[in-house]
C-alpha positions in Angstrom: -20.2 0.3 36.5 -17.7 -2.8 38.1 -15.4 -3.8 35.0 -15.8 -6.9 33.6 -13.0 -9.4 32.7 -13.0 -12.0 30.0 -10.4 -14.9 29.2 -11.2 -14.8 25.8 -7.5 -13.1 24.5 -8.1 -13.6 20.6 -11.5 -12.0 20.9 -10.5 -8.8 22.9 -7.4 -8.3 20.8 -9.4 -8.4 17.5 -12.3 -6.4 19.2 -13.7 -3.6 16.5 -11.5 -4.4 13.7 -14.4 -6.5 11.7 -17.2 -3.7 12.4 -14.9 -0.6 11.3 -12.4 -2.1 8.5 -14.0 -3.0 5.3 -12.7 -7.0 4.3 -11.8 -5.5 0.5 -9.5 -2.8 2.1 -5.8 -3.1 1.4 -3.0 -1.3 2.2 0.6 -1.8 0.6 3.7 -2.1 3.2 7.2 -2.8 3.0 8.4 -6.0 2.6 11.4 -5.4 4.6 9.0 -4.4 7.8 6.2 -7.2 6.9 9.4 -9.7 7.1 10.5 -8.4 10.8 6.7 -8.3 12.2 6.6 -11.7 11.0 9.9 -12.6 12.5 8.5 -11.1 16.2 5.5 -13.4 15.9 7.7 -16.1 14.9 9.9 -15.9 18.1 7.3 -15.2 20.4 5.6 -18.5 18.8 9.0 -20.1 19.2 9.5 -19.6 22.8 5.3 -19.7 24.2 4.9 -23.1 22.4 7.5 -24.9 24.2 6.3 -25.1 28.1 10.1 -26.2 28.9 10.8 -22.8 27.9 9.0 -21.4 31.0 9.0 -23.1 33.9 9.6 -20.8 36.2 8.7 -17.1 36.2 12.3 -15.9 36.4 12.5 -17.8 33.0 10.1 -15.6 31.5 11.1 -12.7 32.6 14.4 -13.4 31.3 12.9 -14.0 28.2 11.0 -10.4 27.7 13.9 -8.6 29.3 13.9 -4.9 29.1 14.0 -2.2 26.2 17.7 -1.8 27.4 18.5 -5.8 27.5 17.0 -6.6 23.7 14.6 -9.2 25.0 11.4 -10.2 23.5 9.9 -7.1 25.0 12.0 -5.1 23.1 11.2 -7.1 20.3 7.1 -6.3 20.6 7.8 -3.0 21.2 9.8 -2.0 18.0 7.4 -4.4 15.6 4.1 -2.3 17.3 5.3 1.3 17.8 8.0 1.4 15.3 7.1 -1.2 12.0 3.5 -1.2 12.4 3.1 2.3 12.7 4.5 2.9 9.6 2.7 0.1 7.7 -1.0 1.5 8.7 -2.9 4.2 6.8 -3.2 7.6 8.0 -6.9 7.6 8.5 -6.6 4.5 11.3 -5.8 6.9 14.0 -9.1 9.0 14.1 -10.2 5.1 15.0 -7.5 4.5 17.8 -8.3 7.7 19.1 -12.1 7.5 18.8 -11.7 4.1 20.7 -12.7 2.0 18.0 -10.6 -0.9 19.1 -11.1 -0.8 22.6 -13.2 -3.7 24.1 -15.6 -3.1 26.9 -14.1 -5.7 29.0 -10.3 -6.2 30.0 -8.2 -9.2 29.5 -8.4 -11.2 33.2 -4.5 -10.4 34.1 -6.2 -6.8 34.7 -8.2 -8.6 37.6 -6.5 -8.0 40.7 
């Protein structure tokens, strides 16, 4: 089967969550990590909003950097794999690794 694309970001990203999280369930997280997830979103918003602040792909890539040059990649990589892992229940990993969250088509920058 030929993989299928789709443009649609916000519906791939949220893909699964609706059909396997109940809307009543909560969790209880530390404010001190809520605060810096919030600040990563914030910054990415900053920057992406602004189209002056890329106008040329060097000027991105700037922007994300590398783990070793703190940039904005660093930045999405300590809020997911470092803050959020702490904030989420134990039990949301069987669903990660049962694939849960993974939607049948891939974001079109997977298109070659």
């Amino acid at each position: 089967m030929e993989n299928e694309y789709t443009d649609n970001i916000v519906e791939h990203a949220f893909y699964g969550i609706d059909e396997n999280i109940p809307a009543d369930r909560t969790t209880v997280v530390n404010l001190r990590d809520l605060m810096k997830v919030h600040a990563t979103l914030a910054e990415l918003i900053q920057f992406f909003h602004q189209p002056l602040h890329m106008q040329s792909l060097e000027d991105v890539e700037k922007y994300l950097g590398t783990f070793e040059t703190n940039g904005a990649y660093k930045l999405m990589s300590l809020a997911h794999h470092d803050i959020m892992s702490r904030m989420l229940p134990s039990d949301m990993e069987a669903l990660f690794e049962g694939s849960a969250f993974e939607a049948p088509n891939s974001p079109h920058y997977f298109e070659e």
